[in-house]
N, C-alpha and C positions, 0 to 999 in steps of 0.2 A: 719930885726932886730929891737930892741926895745930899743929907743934912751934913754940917762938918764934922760931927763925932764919926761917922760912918767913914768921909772920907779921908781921918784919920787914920781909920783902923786898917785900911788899904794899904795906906801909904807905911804902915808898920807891919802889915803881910808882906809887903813888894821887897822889902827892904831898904826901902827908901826914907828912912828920917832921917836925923841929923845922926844917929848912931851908926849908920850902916853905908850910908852913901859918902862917895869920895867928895871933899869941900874941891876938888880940882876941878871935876867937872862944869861948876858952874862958869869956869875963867874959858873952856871951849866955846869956840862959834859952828856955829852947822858946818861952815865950808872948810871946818880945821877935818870935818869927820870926811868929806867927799873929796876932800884935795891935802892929803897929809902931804907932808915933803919926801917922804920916800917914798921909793916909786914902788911902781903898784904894776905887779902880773895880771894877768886872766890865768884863774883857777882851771887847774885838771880838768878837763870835760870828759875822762875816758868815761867805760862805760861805768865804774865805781862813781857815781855824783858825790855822792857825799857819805860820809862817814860818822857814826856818830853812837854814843853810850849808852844804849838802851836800859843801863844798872843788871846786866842779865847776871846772873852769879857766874862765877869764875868756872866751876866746875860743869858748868851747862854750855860754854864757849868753847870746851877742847873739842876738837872731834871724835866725834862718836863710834864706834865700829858696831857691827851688825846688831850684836846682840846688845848694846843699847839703846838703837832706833831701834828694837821689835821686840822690846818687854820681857825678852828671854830671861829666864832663870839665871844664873849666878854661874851654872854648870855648863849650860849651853852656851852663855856668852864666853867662854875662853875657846871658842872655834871661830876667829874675828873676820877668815876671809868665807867666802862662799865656795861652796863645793861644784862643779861640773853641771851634776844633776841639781842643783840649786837653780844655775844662771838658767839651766837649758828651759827648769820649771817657769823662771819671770821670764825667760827672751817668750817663749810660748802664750803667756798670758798678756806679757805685751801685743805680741802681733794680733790676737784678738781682739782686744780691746782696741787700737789700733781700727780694725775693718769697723767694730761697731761705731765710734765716734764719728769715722768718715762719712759712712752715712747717716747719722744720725742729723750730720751737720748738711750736707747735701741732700738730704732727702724733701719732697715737696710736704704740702700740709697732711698730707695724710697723717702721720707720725706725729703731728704737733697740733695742741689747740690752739688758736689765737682769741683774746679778750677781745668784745668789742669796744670796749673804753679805753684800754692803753697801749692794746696790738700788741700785750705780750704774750710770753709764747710759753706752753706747757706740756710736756710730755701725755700724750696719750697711752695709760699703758694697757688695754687692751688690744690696741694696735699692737705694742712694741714687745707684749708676751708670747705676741705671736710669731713675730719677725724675730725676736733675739733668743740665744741660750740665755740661762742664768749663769753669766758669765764667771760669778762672784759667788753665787749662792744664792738661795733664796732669802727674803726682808727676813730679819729676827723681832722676835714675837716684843710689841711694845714699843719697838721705832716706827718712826716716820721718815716717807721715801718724797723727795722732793726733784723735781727735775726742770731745767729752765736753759732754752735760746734765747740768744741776744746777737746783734748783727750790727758792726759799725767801720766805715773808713776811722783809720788810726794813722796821725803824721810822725810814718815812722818807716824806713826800708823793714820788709820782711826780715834780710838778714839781721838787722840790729835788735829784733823783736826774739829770733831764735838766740840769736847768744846769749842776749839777754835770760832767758829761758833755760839756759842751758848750763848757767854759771851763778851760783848760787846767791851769790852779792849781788850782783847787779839781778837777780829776780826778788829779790827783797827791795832792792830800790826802785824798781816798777810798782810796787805794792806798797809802799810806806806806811798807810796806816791798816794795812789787812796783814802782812806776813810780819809777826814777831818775833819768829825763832824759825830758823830751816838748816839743815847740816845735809850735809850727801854722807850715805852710808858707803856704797863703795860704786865705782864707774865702771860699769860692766863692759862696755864700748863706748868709746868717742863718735863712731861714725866713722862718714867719709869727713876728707878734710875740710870738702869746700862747701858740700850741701847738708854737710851732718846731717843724713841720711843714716839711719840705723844707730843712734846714739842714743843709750839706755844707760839710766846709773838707778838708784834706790837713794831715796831721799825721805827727810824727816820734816815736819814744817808742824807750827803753828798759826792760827790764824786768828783773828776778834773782831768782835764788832765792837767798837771803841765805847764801852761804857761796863762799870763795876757791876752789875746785876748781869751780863750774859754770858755764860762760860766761853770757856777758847775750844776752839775744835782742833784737837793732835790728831798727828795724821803719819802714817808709815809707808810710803807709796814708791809705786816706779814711775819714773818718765821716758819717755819714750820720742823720737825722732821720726815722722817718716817724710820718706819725699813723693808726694802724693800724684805731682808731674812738674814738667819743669817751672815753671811759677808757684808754686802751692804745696805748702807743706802740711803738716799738723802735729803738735804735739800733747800728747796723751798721758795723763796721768790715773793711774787707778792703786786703789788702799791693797799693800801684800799681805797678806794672813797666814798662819799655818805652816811658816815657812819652818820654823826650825820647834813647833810644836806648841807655839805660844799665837793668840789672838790678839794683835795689837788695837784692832779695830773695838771688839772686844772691852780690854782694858779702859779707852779713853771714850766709848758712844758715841763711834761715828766710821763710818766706812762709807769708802770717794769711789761709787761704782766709774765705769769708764767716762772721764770727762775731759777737756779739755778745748783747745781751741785749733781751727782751719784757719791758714795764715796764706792770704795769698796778693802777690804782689802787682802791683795794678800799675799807676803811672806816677812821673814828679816825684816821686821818693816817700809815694802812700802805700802802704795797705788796706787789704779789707781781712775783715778780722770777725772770725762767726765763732761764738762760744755756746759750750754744753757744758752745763754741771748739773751731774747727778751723783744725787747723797742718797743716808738714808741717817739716822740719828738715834737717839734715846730723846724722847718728845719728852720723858718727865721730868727731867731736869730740868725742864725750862718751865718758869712760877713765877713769871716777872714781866713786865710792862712789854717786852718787846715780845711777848711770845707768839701773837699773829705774825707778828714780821717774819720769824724764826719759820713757824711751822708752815706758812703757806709759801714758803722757798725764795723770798724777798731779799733775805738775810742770809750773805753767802752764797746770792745767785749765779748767774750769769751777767745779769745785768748788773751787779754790782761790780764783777771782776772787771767787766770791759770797761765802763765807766771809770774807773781806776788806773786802766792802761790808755785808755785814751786821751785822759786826763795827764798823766807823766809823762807819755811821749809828746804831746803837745808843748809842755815844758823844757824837756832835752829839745826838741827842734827851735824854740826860742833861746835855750843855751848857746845853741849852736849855729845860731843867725850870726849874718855880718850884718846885720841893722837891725837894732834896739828899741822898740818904743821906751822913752822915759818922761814920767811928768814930774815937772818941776817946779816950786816956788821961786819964786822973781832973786835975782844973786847965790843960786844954789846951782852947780854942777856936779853931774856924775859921770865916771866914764864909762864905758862897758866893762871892762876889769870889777870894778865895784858893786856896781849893778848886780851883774853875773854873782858876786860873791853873797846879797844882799836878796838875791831868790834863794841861792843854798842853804842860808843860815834860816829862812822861812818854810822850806822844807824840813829843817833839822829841829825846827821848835814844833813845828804840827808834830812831826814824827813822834820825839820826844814825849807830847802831852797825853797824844793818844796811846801808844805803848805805856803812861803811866797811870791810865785808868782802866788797863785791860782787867779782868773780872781777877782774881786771884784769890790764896786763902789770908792772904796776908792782909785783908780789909778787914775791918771790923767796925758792925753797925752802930753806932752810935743809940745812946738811950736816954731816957729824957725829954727827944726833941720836939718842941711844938710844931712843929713843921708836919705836912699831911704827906710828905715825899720824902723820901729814902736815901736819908744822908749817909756818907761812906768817909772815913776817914784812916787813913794807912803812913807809920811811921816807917821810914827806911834811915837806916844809918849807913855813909860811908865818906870813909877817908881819901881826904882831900890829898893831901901828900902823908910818905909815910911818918914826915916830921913834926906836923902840924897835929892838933886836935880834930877827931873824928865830928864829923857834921851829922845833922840828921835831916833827912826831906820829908815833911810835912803834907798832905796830899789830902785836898778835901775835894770830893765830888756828891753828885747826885742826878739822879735819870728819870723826867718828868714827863708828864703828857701833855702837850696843848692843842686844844680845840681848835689850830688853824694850820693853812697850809705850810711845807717846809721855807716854800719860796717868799710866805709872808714874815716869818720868823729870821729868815735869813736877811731878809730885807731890812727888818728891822733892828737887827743887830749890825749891820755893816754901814748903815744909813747917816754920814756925820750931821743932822737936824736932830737924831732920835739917841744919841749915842749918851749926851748927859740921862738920858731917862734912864739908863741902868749901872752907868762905866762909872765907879767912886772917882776914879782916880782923871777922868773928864773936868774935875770942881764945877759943877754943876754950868759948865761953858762950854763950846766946840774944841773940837777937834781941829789942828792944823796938819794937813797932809803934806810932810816936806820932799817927797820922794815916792813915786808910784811908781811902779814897773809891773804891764800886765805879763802874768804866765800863760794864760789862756784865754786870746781873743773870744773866742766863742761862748763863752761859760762867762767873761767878765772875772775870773780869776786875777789876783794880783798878791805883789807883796810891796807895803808900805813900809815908810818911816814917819811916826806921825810925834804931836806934841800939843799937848792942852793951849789952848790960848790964856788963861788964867794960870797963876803958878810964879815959881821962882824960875821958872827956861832952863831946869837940871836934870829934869825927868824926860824921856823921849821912849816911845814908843815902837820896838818892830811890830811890826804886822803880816800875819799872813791869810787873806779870803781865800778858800776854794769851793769850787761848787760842779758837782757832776750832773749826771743823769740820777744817779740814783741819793749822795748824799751831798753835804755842804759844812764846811766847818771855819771858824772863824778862833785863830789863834794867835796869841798877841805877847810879848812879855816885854815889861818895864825894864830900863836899864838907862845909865850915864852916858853921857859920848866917849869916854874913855872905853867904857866896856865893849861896845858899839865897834867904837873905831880897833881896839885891839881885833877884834871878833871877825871883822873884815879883811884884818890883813890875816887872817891865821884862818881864815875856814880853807882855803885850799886845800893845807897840810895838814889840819890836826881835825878839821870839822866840828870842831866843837867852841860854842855859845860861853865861854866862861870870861872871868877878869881874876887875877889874885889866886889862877886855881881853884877859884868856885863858879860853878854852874849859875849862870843863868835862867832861871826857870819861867815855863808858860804857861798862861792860863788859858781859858779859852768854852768856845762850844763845836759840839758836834752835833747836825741835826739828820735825823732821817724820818722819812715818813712812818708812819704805824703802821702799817699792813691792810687797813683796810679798802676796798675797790675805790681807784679814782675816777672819780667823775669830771666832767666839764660843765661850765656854768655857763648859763644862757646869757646874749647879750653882747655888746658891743665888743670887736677882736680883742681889744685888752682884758677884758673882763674874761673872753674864753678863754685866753691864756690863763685864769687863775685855775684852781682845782683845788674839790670840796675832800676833806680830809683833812686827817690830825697830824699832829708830828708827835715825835719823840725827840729829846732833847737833850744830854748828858750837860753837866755844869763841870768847871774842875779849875780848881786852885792850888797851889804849891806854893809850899815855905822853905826855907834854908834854914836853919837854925843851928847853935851849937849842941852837942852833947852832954858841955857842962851846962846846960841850961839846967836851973833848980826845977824838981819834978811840979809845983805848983804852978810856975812860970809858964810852962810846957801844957799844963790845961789851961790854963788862960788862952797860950797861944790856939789850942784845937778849938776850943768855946768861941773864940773871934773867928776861925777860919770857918767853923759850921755856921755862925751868924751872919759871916758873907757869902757864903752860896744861897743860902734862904734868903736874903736881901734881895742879891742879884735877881733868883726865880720870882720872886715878889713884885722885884721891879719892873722884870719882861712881862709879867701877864697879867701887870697892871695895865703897860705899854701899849700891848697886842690887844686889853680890851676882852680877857679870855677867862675873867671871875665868872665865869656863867654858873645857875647852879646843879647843869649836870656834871660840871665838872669838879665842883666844889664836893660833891657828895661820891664821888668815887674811893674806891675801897684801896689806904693805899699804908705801908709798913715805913714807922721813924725806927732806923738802927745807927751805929754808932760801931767806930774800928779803930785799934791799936797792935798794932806788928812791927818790927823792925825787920829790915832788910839789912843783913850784915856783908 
């Protein structure tokens, strides 16, 4: 149970005490937030969903020209468009890479291994040294080459799958918690109009696995368009190198051999969707919990990427339904307008949490801490308006192992019987769900509005579950029904979580397996459905604070928010039952982070 100093200290992370919270809130009822008196649109549904402040620095959002997607010198970068012999060099490396992917994706088993425990699939490359050029070059001395199929119908037309692809915003919003950063360098061709056939540009992307211990993987690449025949397309991405006498792949330890995904259109307005990603990496930089996942190609696979697009189009096709599941408590309405608003703003706070725990230098380990796991704590400063007092966000996480499976962990975090066992801000009571809306039948995906049964009824909770084939993350943030209710009439236009011009911040977990072989366990259907395996677990907390906060105020505040992420992981694997003592005896780093983001 969760004593009341604890779930004090919450309630003064969240912002929620009598200092911080609007006394108006308490005079709203639920149905002032689902049925305001002004009328209420249905949100943009183009292909931009939603929009939203990743905090990226200012100077990293302009667009970039050549020579700063590809790490050129200072001298080379003032030649911004590409030369003749430049395009003729990528259109050429395209159309190869291009034939390899297609078959790579079409090809029978020969070319792939299949596991017999999870049927997943791995390049053979004896096989494939034989069949392919070095298209790229050969491995550089110290990396690791990883390569992975993955094959799924996706509730999406083809064509919305390519535009998507093809337009850098809405491919960042197919990817929400994998792509942090992508700019297009320059559009070498559009294509045809209607099949964007032969449409090739040079792009810049980042990518993470949502937790402060695994770096990001940059990446300098072309994409590429082909129309493979008239239902089936594929588009291909491979890392340019050399281009203007600089190694981008090089510079950041990591080069995208030819991957990409076969898109092709089947019936009812599905796809089927077969992906290839082959890498190859700098394996030493990775010296942290996730590194079987990393290095046996788990991380960053195929099966992660598809699981992630089949996951958001399954979403957009519920966007874009004329009939809504929604569950509701007894005198509570919502319309589809609201709804619709009230998924976006669930995607905008996952987004949001996990772009704010991507690995960066601006962490810094914390020292001191009794804890056997690897706390992270990261200050950013920014201004709210240019009139007001500069704010600072406070950001506590940490990246755990637990000795059981993801889908037990996810369970038991989403589970409202189990949820006082770790949630302060629960008062050691349930949970009242006042608003469900699933995003993904299949997965059991949703996005909630929930609120403590115990409490003064000022506090309300959004929520958002999601869970793929490969990960599961559960993200939540506190807030008023003012903040609520503004937040839903304004994500269509501005997509941002704020009230009074500050940010709404979310806390949250992200779980993925560890890498090691899954098994199945013997024994009755439900029981085979479990699988023997660990997870990994990132924690992460966020504060608002002022600037003028006095500097000893401001360690108290970090000393409380690292005492609530150790709490919480104390709490879960007390919950989950996972004190065991191999895992109490694993070899694991307490550090400690202070940076500002200006």
């Amino acid at each position: 149970m969760i004593d009341l100093e604890k779930k004090q200290l919450a309630e003064r992370y969240h912002g929620l005490s009598e200092k911080h919270s609007d006394d108006r809130g308490a005079s709203l009822s639920v149905n002032y937030m689902i049925n305001p008196s002004s009328h209420s649109t249905k949100p943009d549904l183009s292909c931009n969903l939603i929009e939203v402040d990743l905090a990226i620095p200012d100077h990293e959002k302009h667009h970039r020209n050549i020579g700063d997607l590809n790490g050129a010198s200072a001298a080379v970068q003032e030649r911004h468009s590409l030369t003749k012999k430049e395009k003729d060099m990528i259109t050429n490396l395209a159309i190869i890479s291009a034939d390899e992917v297609v078959k790579l994706t079409s090809c029978n088993e020969s070319l792939w291994i299949v596991s017999t425990g999870n049927k997943e699939e791995t390049l053979d490359y004896e096989e494939y040294t034989l069949r392919f050029p070095q298209t790229i070059g050969p491995l550089r001395d110290g990396y690791c080459l990883t390569a992975s199929r993955a094959l799924a119908t996706v509730a999406a037309d083809a064509y919305f799958i390519l535009d998507s692809f093809l337009d850098m915003k809405c491919w960042q919003d197919l990817f929400p918690c994998i792509i942090t950063k992508a700019d297009v360098g320059e559009v070498i061709s559009s294509g045809d109009e209607t099949t964007r056939d032969g449409a090739l540009q040079l792009m810049f992307a980042e990518f993470q696995m949502p937790s402060p211990v695994v770096p990001t993987r940059k990446v300098y690449f072309l994409r590429f368009c082909k129309l493979v025949n008239e239902v089936t397309w594929a588009i291909v991405d491979v890392s340019v190198d050399n281009l203007r006498g600089d190694s981008p792949s090089a510079l950041y330890g990591y080069r995208r051999r030819p991957s990409g995904c076969l898109i092709q259109r089947v019936h009812d307005g599905l796809s089927k969707v077969i992906w290839i990603e082959h890498s190859e990496f700098d394996a030493s930089i990775h010296q942290h919990a996730y590194k079987k996942l990393v290095v046996s190609g788990k991380a960053f696979g195929a099966q992660m990427w598809l699981s992630a697009l089949k996951m958001q189009c399954a979403r957009h096709a519920i966007l874009t339904t004329s009939i809504m599941s929604i569950r509701l408590v007894r005198d509570v309405e919502c319309d589809e307008a609201r709804a619709v608003a009230l998924i976006m703003l669930g995607q905008q706070i996952t987004m949001q949490l996990c772009n704010s725990v991507k690995a960066s230098p601006r962490w810094t380990p914390i020292t001191g801490s009794k804890s056997k796991n690897e706390e992270r704590v990261m200050i950013r400063e920014t201004l709210v308006n240019p009139n007001s007092i500069s704010t600072m966000v406070v950001t506590a996480a940490t990246s755990v192992r637990l000795p059981v499976p993801p889908c037990r962990v996810f369970n038991f975090l989403t589970d409202p019987c189990t949820r006082k066992e770790w949630d302060v801000l629960s008062l050691n009571g349930a949970m009242e769900e006042i608003i469900g809306i699933p995003t993904c039948q299949e997965s059991g995906s949703h996005v909630s509005l929930l609120r403590p049964k115990l409490g003064d009824g000022k506090m309300f909770i959004l929520q958002e579950c999601r869970s793929d084939d490969f990960s599961s993350t559960l993200v939540y943030a506190p807030a008023d029904m003012i903040s609520i209710n503004a937040a839903v009439r304004e994500v269509g236009t501005t997509g941002k979580f704020v009230y009074n011009g500050k940010p709404i911040l979310p806390s949250g977990f992200i779980i993925v397996p560890e890498g090691q072989p899954i098994e199945k366990t013997p024994g009755s259907e439900a029981e085979r459905m479990e699988t023997k395996g660990g997870s990994l677990m990132t924690v992460a907390f966020q504060l608002l604070i002022s600037s003028e906060h006095p500097l000893n105020s401001t360690v108290e505040l970090i000393q409380m928010m690292v005492a609530l992420v150790c709490n919480t992981v104390d709490n879960i694997k007390s919950g989950l039952k996972c004190n065991c003592p191999s895992y109490e005896h694993e070899p694991t780093n307490s550090q400690t982070v202070i940076s500002k983001e200006l």
